[in-house]
N, C-alpha and C positions, 0 to 999 in steps of 0.2 A: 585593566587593559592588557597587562603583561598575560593573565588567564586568560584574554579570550585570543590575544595572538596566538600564544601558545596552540588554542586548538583550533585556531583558522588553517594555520600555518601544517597542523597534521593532515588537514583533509588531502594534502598533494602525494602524500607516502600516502596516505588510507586507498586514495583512488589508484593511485599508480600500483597499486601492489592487489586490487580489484583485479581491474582489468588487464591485467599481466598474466592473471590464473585463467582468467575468462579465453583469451588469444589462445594460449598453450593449449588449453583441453578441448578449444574447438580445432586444434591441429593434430591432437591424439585422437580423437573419432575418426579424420581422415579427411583428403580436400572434397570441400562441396559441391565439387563439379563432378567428378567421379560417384558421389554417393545421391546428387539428385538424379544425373542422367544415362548411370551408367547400366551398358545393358539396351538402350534402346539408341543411343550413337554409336557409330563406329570407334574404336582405339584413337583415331585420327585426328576424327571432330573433338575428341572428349580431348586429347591433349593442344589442339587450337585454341580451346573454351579456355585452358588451365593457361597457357602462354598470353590471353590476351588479357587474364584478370590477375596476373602477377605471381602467382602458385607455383610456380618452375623456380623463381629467384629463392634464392640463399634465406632460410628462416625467420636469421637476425634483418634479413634486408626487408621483410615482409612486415616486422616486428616495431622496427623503427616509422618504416611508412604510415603503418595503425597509429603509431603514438602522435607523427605529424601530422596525420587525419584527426584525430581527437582534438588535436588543440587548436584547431582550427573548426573545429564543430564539424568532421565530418566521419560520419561514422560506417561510412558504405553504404556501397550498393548491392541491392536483393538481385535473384535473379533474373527479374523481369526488367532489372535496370532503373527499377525505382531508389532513390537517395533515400536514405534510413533515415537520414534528417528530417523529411521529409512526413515520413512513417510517423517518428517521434511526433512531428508537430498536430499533427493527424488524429491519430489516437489516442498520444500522450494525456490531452485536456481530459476524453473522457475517463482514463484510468483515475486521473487525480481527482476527479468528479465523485467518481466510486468511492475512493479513498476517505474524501471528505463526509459526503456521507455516513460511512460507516462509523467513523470515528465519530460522530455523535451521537449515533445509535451504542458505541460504544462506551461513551461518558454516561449517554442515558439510564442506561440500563448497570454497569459496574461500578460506579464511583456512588449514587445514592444506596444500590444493595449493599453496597460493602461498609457501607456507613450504619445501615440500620443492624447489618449481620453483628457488627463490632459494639453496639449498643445493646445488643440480646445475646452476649455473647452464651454459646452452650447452649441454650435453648430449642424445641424443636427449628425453629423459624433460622436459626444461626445454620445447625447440622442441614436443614433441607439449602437453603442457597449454596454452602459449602457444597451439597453433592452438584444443583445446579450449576456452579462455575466449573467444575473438573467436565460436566457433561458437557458442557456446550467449547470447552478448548478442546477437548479430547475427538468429539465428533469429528469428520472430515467435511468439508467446507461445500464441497459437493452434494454429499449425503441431503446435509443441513439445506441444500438450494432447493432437489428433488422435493422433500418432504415440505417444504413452503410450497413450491408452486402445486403440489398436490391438493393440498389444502386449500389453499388462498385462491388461488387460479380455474386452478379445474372443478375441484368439489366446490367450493362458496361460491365463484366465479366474482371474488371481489377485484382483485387487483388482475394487470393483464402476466402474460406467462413471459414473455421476454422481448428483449428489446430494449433500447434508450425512449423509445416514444413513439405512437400511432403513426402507421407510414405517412399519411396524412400529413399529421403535425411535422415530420421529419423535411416532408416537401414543402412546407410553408415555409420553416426556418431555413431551409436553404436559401434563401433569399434576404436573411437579416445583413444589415451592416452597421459597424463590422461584426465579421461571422469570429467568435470566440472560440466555437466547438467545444464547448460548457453548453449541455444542451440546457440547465435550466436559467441560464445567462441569456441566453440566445433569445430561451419564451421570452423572458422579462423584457426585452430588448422590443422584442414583437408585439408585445403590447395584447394580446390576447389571454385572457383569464383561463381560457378553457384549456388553451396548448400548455398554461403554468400548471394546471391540475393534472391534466395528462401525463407531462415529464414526472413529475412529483409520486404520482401513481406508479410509475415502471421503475422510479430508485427506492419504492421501497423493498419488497424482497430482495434484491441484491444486497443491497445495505445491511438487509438485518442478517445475512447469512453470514457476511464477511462482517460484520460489526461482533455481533456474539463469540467470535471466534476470541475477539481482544476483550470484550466484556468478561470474559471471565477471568481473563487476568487483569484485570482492571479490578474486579470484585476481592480476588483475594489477596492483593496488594491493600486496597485502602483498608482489608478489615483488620488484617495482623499488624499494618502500618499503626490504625488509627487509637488497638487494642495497647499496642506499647505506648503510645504518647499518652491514653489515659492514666498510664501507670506514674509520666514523669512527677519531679518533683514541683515545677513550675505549675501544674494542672491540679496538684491536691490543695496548695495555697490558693489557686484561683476557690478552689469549692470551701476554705476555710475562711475566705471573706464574705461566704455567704450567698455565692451564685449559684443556680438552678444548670441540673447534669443537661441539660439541653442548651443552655447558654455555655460553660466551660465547654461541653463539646463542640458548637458552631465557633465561638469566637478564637479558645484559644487551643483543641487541639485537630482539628479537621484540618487545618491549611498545611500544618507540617505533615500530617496522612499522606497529603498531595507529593510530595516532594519526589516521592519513588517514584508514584504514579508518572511524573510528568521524565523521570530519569530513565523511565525503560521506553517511554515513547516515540524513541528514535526506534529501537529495536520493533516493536509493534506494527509499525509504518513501514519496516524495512516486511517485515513477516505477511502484511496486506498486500504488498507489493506481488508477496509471492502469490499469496493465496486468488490474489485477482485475476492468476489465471484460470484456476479451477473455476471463479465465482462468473468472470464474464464466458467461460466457454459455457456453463450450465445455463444460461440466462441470456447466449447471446448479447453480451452489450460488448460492442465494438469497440473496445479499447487497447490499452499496448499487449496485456496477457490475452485475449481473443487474438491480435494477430500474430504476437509470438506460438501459440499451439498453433495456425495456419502456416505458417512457417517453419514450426519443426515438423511436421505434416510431409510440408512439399522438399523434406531436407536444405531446406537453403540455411547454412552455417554459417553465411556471413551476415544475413540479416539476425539473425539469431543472437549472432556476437555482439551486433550493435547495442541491440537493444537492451541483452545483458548489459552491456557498458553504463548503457545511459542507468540502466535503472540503479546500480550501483555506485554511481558518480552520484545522482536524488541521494542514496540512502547515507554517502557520505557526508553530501550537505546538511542533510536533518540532522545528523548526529552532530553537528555544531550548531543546530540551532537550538538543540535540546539542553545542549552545554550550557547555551547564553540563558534560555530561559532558567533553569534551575540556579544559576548563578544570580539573577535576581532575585529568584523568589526564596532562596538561601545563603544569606550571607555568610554563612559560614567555609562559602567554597571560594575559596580562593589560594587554588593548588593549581 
């Protein structure tokens, strides 16, 4: 218990010290009144715009207001006057939708290669996955969207080219209750088979762009991981009582393999976060990184800010949730 206050009790410096860098460096770019409209208002209007949205007051006075906006959940307003809150709640569900997805297109594909990679180790089969994990991190997440939908979409015409789901289907579920904005929550909700196969259809290429990115560090974690726990000494006794390399490997050294796996998974999650906006701008799916590029687009810096906020306040939570799980599944942490 004393371990995991300990890092509940961090997340307030981790966030506070987040979005403290986020405020500042949206105030060195310059005010987002001036940098959306300036040029097409008058001097006049543009400093009326700046006196009615607070940007005239004293730094620290601006600075403190953000903080009593945040802990009260409010994180601005864009320049059309829309509550960010708002935004978050909006788009947020389908970013995390992405996220989930990928992240088992990412277990799918990195944690069983890395297991068979560490089983052959050396072998052609070992050095070809090895070069596979370095290409598919190394790739740009973008790149990796284009060459899917080129494929899958346009040449095979199997899956559709972007989107959360057939406009169609999108106007049926507007009508679910309650509406979750988890579009494949929504199908299920809706009770139609065909709108579940639909959604399902348009998360996959996004998924697998933004999943392979962590697959491959997912692969060469479990296999260096998995490679040293075959070496321990608890794992040669298991094989000197006479157990089969496929049972000493499933039973007693594959779960401690996990252990890193599951230690950098806050960091991974934080890295999807990022990449989701490259993945939903390529593939259009409406979520929080599609309308943060809409918004650095139209210069608006304080929707911008928000959204950084929030997303960094998620990435600080995960990293104590990552704490908790590994603290179970390792007894040995108790630091």
């Amino acid at each position: 218990m004393r371990y995991l206050g300990v890092r509940a009790l961090l997340i307030i410096p981790t966030t506070w010290i987040l979005v403290t860098i986020v405020f500042f460096l949206m105030r060195v770019i310059g005010d987002p009144i001036t940098a959306a409209v300036g040029g097409r208002l008058s001097p006049e209007e543009i400093q009326r715009r700046k006196e009615a949205a607070g940007l005239t007051r004293p730094i620290l006075s601006q600075y403190w207001d953000y903080l009593s906006g945040l802990l009260h959940g409010d994180f601005g307003h864009s320049q059309d006057n829309r509550a960010i809150s708002e935004v978050i709640t909006t788009y947020g569900a389908a970013t995390l939708e992405l996220v989930f997805w990928s992240l088992i297109v990412a277990f799918a594909v990195g944690v069983p290669l890395g297991r068979y990679a560490a089983t052959k180790r050396d072998s052609a089969a070992d050095v070809g996955l090895r070069l596979f994990a370095i290409l598919v991190y190394a790739a740009p997440v973008f790149f990796v969207g284009l060459l899917l939908k080129l494929v899958f979409a346009v040449q095979l015409g199997w899956l559709p080219v972007a989107g959360r789901a057939s406009t169609n289907v999108e106007l049926e579920l507007q009508h679910v209750s309650p509406k979750t904005n988890v579009m494949i929550i929504d199908a299920i909700l809706y009770g139609d088979p065909g709108n579940i196969v639909d959604v399902l259809k348009h998360a996959v290429l996004p998924a697998i762009a933004l999943g392979l990115l962590t697959a491959g560090v997912f692969l060469r974690l479990v296999r260096i991981n998995l490679i040293q726990t075959l070496r321990s000494g608890y794992v040669d006794a298991a094989r000197a009582r006479g157990l089969s390399e496929r049972v000493v490997t499933r039973r007693h050294a594959f779960r401690n393999a996990l252990i890193p796996v599951v230690t950098v998974m806050g960091m991974q999650i934080a890295m999807m976060l990022g990449g989701a906006v490259l993945t939903e701008t390529t593939f259009e799916w409406k979520g929080l990184g599609y309308q943060l590029a809409q918004y650095l687009q139209a210069r608006d810096f304080v929707a911008v800010q928000g959204i950084v906020a929030f997303i960094a306040i998620v990435v600080a939570v995960m990293s104590f949730l990552v704490d908790l799980i590994v603290a179970l599944i390792d007894p040995r942490v108790r630091f």
